[in-house]
N, C-alpha and C positions, 0 to 999 in steps of 0.2 A: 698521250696521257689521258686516261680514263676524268669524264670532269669528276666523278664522284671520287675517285684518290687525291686529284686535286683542292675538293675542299674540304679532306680531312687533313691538310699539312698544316703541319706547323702548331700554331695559336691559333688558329682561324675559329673556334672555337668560342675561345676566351675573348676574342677580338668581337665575334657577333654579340656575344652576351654583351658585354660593356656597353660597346656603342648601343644596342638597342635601349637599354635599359635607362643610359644617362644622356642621350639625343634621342630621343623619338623622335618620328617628321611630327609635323604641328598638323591639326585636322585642319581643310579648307575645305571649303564648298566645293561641290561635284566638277562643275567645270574648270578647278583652279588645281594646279601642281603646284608644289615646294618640293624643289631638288637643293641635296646639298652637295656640292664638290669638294672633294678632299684631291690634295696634290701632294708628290713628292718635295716641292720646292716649298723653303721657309718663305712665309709673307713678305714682301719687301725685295726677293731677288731679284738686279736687272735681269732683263730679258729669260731671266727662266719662267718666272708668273704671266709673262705679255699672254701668253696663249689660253691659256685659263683665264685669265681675266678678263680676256676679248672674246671668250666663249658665253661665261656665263654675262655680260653686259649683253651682249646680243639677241641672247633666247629672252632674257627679262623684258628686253626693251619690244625688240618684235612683235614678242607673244603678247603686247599690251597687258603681261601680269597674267596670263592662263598657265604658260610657265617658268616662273622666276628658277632661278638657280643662285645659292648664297656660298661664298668660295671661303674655303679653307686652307691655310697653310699646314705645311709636314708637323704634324706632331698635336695640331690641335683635337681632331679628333682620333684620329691613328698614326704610329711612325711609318714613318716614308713608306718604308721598304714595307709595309703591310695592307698597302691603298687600294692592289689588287685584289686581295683575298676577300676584302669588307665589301669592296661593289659587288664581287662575283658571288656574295653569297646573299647579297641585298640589304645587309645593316648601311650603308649608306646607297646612294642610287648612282651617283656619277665619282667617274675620277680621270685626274691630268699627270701622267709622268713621262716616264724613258724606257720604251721596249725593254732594253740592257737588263734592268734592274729585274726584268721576270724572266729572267734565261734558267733561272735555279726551278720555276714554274714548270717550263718549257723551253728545251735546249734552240727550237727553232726562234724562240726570240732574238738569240743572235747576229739572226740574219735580216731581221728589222732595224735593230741596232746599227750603229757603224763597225763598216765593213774595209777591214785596210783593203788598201786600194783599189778599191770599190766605185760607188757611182757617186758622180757628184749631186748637190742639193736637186738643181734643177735635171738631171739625168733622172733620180728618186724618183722625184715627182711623177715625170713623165713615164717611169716604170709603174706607178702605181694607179694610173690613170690608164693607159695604152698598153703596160706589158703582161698585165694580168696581177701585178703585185698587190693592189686592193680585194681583190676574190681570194688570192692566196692567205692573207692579213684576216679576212672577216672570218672563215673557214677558223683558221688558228684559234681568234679569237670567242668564236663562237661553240667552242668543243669546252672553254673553259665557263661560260654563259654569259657573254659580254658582247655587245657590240663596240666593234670596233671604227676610229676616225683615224684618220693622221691631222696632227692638231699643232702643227711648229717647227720649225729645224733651225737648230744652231749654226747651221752653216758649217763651211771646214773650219778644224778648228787646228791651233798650234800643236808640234811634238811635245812639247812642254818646258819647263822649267829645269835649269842641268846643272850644278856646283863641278862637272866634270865634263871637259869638251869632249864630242865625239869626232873622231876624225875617219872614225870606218867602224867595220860591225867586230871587231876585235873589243871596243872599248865598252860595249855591253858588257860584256864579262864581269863578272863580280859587282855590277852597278846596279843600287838598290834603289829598284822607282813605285813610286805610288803609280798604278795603271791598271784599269780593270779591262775587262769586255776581252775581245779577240787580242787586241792588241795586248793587253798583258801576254796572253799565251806567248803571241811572236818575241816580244822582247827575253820571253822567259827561253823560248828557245835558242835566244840569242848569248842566254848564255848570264842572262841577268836573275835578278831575285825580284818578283814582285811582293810589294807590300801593300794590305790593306789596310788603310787609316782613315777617318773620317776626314773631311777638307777641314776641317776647325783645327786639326792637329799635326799639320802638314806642315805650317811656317815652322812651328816651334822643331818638327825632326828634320825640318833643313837645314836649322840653323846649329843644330846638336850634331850633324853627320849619322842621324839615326836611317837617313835616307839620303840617296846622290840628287836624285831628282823626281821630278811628280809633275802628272796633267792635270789638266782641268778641264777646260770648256774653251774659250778664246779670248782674246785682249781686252774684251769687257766685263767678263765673271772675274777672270784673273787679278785685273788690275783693284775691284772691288772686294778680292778678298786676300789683298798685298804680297802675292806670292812673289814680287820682285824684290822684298825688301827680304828675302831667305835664300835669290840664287842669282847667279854671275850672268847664265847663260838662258836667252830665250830661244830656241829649237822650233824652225820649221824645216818642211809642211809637215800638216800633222796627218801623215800616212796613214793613220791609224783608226783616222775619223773625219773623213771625207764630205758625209754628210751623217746629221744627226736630229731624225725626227723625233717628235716630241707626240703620244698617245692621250688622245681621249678616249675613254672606255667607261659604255654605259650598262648596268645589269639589265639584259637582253628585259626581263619582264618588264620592267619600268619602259624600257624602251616600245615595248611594241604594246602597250596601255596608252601609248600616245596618238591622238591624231595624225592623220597623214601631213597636214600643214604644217603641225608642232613637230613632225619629223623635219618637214624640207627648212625649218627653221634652227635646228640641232644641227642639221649637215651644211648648210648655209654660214653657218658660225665658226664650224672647226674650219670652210676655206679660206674665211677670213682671216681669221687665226695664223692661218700656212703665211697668209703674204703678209701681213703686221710683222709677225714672226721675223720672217727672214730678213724683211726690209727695215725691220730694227736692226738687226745684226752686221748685218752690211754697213748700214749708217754711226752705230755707235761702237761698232769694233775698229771703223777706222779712226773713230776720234781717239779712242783708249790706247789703241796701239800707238799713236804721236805722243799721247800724253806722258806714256810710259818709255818713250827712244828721246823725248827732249825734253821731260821735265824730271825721269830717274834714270837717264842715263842707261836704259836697259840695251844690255848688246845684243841684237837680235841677230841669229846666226842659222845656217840651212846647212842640212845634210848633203852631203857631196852624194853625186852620181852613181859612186861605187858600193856607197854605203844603203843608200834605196835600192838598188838592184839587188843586194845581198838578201837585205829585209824583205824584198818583193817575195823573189825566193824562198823564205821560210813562211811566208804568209799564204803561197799558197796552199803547201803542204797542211799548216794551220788549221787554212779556214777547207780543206778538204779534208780532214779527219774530223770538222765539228759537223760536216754537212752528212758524216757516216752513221750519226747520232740517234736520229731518228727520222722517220719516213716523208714528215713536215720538213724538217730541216734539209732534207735532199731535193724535196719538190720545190721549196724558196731558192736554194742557192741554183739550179739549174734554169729556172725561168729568169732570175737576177743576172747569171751568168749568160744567157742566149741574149738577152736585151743590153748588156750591155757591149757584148759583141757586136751588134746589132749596130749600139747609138755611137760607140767611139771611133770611126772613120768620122761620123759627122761633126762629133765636137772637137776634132782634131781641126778638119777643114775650114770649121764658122768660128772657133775660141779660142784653141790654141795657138793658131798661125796665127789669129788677126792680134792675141794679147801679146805674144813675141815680137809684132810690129809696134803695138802701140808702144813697149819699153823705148825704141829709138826716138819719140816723139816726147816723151815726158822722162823728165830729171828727178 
């Protein structure tokens, strides 16, 4: 995508005028920056805000005040879904969200996103670091005028939430779920209805049968925004989202008006971000998940064998007609695909076999 078609979409327009008009940056003296970050996620969410938060605490602190950065939640100065258009045009300077949400952008977003069965958190990583996935990521990001970070992952996250057991890929059929991203596709090819609703409106069409079931994120978002008290059944793994990194993206000008130290200060922050991040996730999804199996009684239940091989099966199909999309999108899922060809002999031999032992040792 051309970046100058890209920032004639939409409102981006109306969205520069506003923001400029009713947040200007504040003047500072020569040597001093005020950045302001706007994020997808409302103020206050667990572990969606950790990464953004741990960003701009960082750069402010570091930088001894050369350059602060002040955080905003969805909606305070733009909605969610329009965080990209405002950095990429420079009405604000920086922003925090989810690949996912700019795949209407760029079809290749996608395959930044979670990827059904795909690479795990720690596989990512090391795709993005060693397999060439961060040059492929900056490239993307750089044709829309954005420098790109990887700045979080939710880790795998559950199949979701089900008022309907599944016992094989037959029970898709006719089963209406909130699910976005690739996975929506697969389930859709499975024979189901995806439905698009905000998460605010999710309990209320569980509990109406306006929907069978709906995801989220994992046993710490879920449990904070009560999706147990609307369904019978918790569903894992969640094939669908493996790993789930979380973007910082800075308007390339702002970006390269910085010092080289104010740079390794910016990059220094989003790595810190990756392991707060995850090492929340890990830590308070297993609290949530107990809170939720012994204090609501939630029946946490896993797809039989038959039934992931099926989904396998339509996923690759899937995610091999998104990667026909565009020329971006065939050059990510190809280096994505050769690496993780690549790393899974190894995670089979160092994680799989040793976590399959560890089960005979702990109750």
């Amino acid at each position: 995508m051309e970046r100058r078609a890209f920032l004639t979409r939409g409102t981006l327009g109306a969205v520069t005028a506003g923001v400029a008009s009713t947040l200007a940056a504040p003047a500072l003296s020569q040597d001093r920056k005020k950045w302001r970050m706007i994020t997808t996620w409302p103020k206050g969410s667990p572990g969606l805000m950790t990464g953004a938060k741990v960003v701009a605490d960082f750069v402010s602190k570091a930088s001894n005040g050369r350059l602060t950065v002040d955080l905003y939640g969805a909606g305070e100065i733009v909605p969610a879904f329009e965080a990209l258009n405002a950095v990429a045009s420079g009405a604000v300077e920086m922003g925090h969200g989810y690949p996912s949400y700019w795949s209407g952008v760029h079809p290749a977003m996608n395959f930044l996103a979670p990827v059904p069965f795909g690479l795990t958190p720690q596989e990512q990583y090391a795709w993005f670091r060693y397999g060439g996935g961060n040059e492929l990521s900056e490239e993307l990001y750089n044709e829309l005028g954005l420098k790109f970070f990887v700045s979080g992952n939710v880790m795998a996250q559950g199949h979701g939430w089900f008022n309907r057991e599944i016992n094989s890929i037959e029970d898709y059929k006719g089963l209406k779920m909130r699910i976005g991203g690739l996975g929506g596709r697969v389930v859709a090819a499975a024979g189901a209805t995806v439905i698009s609703i905000p998460l605010g409106e999710v309990q209320q069409a569980l509990q109406t049968s306006n929907i069978d079931a709906a995801e989220f994120v994992g046993p710490l978002n879920d449990l904070a925004f009560g999706l147990y008290q609307a369904a019978k059944y918790y569903y894992w793994p969640g094939w669908q989202e493996p790993s789930g990194i979380m973007d910082c993206f800075i308007n390339m000008k702002e970006w390269e008006s910085l010092d080289d130290d104010l740079k390794e200060i910016v990059r220094g922050a989003n790595g810190l971000a990756n392991e707060v991040v995850m090492s929340e996730y890990v830590a308070r999804n297993a609290d949530a998940l107990q809170v939720l199996t012994n204090d609501h009684n939630v029946s946490v239940k896993y797809l039989s064998s038959d039934t992931l091989e099926s989904l396998a099966k339509i996923s690759t199909e899937v995610v091999t007609d998104e990667a026909s999309k565009s020329p971006m999108s065939g050059r990510i899922h190809e280096s994505m695909t050769t690496f993780l060809t690549k790393v899974a002999p190894y995670t089979k031999a160092a994680d799989t076999t040793f976590l399959n032992a560890r089960e005979k040792f702990i109750s």
